[in-house]
C-alpha positions, 0 to 999 in steps of 0.5 A: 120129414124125418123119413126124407132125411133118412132117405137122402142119407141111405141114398149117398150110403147105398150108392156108394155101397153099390158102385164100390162092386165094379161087376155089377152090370146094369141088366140086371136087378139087385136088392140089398141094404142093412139091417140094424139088430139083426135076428138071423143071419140072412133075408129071404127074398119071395115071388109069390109063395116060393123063395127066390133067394136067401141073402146072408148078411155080411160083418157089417150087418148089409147084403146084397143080392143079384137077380137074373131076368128079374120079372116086374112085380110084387115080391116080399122078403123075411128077415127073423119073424118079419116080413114086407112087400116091394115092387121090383123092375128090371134094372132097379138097384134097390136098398133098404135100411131097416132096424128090427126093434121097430121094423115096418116104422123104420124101413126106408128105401134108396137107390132105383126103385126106391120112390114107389116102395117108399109110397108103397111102405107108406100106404102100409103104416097109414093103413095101420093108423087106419085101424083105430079109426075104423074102429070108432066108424064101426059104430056108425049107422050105414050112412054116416060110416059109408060117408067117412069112408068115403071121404078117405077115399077121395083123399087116397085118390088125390093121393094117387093122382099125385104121385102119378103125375109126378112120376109119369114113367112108373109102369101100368103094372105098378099103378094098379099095384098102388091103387090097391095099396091106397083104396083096397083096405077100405074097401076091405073094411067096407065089406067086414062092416056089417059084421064088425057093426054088430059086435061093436053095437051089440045088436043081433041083427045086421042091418039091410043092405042094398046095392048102393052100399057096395058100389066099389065092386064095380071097380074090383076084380076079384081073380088075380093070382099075382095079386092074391099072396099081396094082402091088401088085396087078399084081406078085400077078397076074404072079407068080400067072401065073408061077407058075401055068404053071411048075406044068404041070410046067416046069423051073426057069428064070432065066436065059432062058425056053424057047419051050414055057415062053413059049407055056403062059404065054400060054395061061395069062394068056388062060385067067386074065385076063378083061379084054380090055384087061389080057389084051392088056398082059400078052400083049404083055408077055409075049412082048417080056420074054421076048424082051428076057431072051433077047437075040439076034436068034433069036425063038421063033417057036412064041411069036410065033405064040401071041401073034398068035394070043391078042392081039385088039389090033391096033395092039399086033400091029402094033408086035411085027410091027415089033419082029421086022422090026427083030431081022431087020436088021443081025444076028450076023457082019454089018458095022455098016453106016454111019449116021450119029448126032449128038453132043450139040453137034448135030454129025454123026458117022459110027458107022464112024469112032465105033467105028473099031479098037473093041470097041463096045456100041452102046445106042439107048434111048427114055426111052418104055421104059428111064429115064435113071437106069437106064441110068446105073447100068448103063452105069457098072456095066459099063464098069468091068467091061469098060474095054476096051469102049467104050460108046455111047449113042444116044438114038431121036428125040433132040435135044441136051437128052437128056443123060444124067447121070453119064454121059461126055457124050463117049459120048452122041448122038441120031438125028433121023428123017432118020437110016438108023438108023430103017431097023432101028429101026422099032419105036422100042423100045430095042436094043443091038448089039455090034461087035468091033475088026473092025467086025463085029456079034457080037450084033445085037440084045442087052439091056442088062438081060439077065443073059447080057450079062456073059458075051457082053461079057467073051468080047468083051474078050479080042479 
């Protein structure tokens, strides 16, 4: 109730905003609004993986952006560390109203367009609330769970039913677009089942299943390109392919996958994914997350090479060529060898003299691949688990503005491109290393992400 009162009052505010600019022309697309404690100066707007536009915010915090022969779709726009998909058509004027300091929860939408990108918002925080629930289901032998599941489903189906029926000029194109929103995510979790059964169980086993459990797929066709950057739909198309190869007779894995689990997954997502450009992300996807979950500088080289093989992108080879040479560099029982990185009032310092007599976790981030948010939590979650540890921030390409907040500003430094940093950092992809009180790397290329970091860093502790 709150959300349609809000509505109807970003309705008047909005339309006014809109109609006050008498150049406005009606053949065209616009999408603006305000946005309350901003954390930059602008909104990007996407189609698919490329920027479109970037709108800056005006004094009073709202923006405005026009679209020329706009093409009906799926787009996604990033405001600061966040981001959200829309559903846009020619000639919608659409606006939003969102505060940062509780962003999805608070977004809502006015203007034309807004109706489907408020149901559309709202499939996303129920599926959020969703979460919980299917945790508690995962402990449920196959029938009771695929009951529950299914029971949701019927009320995700009323629920598409009823607004179609209300709304009978919305466009196949957005229809399909909302049944995915409403029904993809369980069957998402459908598919992750068996896996999440048997951690949260603690068997060592997964069950046996037959064709009936998956009687979604029938309904499901895996190969859109439009679809594959909404995530929705590419979290079904991950978790189907997982699943998909862990049914070749795989043992359950969570902690890092093997190499020969690693190879079937890529000759699963070539034998699946049609689409040349999507079944390149996933491939490159693939075999860097499994690296990344691995954390060392050993590679899976029966892996690599099946992704060599299978990839037909050249530039995406080129770059995991570059991530390799970079594993390679400064690697387990090595000094750190001396480079120099720049504090945050753009003075020099030697990483020697930084990790001097120290325990050290050294982490080279790109906000390319790791949000600065993210890094914060985690950073701030193991220094307190390790306080004997010191932890070194090091932004790729920096400058003195990439300051992470919440974070000891003491601990932050950037290296520019004259650095001898870039010699082990060519593929410009983040890379943590560990430095015992000795100087010596006792990993060369661990994950901050990785769930074998708590152990590696507490036996680092006790030296």
């Amino acid at each position: 109730m709150i959300k349609h009162f809000y509505h109807f009052i970003l309705l008047l505010t909005f339309t006014t905003f809109v109609s006050c600019d008498s150049t406005l022309k009606n053949d065209a697309t616009y999408f603006g609004g305000k946005i309350i404690n901003p954390k930059s100066k602008y909104v990007l707007l996407y189609s698919m993986e490329k920027v479109i536009d970037t709108l800056f915010l005006g004094e009073d915090n709202k923006f405005l952006g026009k679209l020329e022969n706009a093409k009906e779709g799926l787009y996604y726009f990033i405001h600061g560390n966040e981001n959200q998909y829309i559903y846009l058509e020619p000639q919608d004027s659409l606006m939003l109203r969102l505060n940062t300091w509780d962003f999805d929860e608070s977004l809502v939408f006015a203007g034309k367009g807004a109706e489907r990108n408020n149901i559309l918002i709202d499939c996303f925080l129920e599926d959020e609330k969703e979460n919980q629930m299917f945790y508690k289901f995962n402990h449920l032998e196959p029938i009771d769970f695929h009951n529950k599941a299914d029971s949701i489903l019927k009320i995700k189906e009323q629920t598409f039913l009823d607004y179609t029926l209300k709304h009978q000029e919305e466009t196949e194109g957005f229809k399909k677009v909302l049944k995915i929103a409403l029904s993809f995510p369980i069957y998402a979790r459908i598919e992750r089942y068996p896996i999440a059964h048997v951690k949260y169980s603690n068997k060592e086993d997964f069950h046996k299943f037959d064709n009936s459990f998956y009687t979604h797929r029938k309904l499901v066709n895996i190969n859109n390109d439009t679809l594959m950057y909404y995530p929705p739909f590419s979290q079904y198309v991950r978790n189907f392919l997982y699943n998909t190869t862990y049914s070749l007779g795989h043992k359950p894995m969570t902690s890092e996958y093997s190499s020969n689990f690693t190879v079937d997954l890529l000759k699963t997502i070539d034998k699946n994914i049609k689409s040349k450009d999507s079944k390149n992300a996933f491939l490159k996807q693939t075999v860097i997350g499994h690296f990344y979950k691995k954390s060392s500088c050993n590679i899976n080289e029966k892996a690599f090479d099946t992704y060599f093989e299978l990839s037909t992108n050249n530039k995406d080879k080129d770059h995991v060529r570059q991530l390799l040479l970079d594993s390679k560099t400064l690697q387990k029982g090595q000094k750190i060898v001396e480079f120099n990185v720049n504090d945050l009032n753009n003075s020099s310092r030697s990483i020697k003299a930084i990790s001097k007599n120290k325990n050290t976790f050294l982490f080279f981030w790109n906000p390319e691949y790791v949000s600065p948010v993210y890094i914060s939590s985690r950073v701030n979650y193991l220094s307190q688990k390790f306080p004997e540890i010191k932890f070194i921030q090091i932004r790729i390409d920096g400058n003195i503005k990439d300051r992470i907040h919440k974070l000891d500003i003491k601990n932050q430094y950037f290296i520019t491109s004259k650095s001898s940093a870039n010699n082990f950092l060519t593929s410009k992809m983040p890379r943590s290393i560990i430095v015992n009180k000795q100087g010596i790397i006792t990993n060369g290329f661990a994950s901050i992400s990785s769930k074998k970091l708590h152990s590696e860093l507490k036996a680092l502790s006790k030296h």
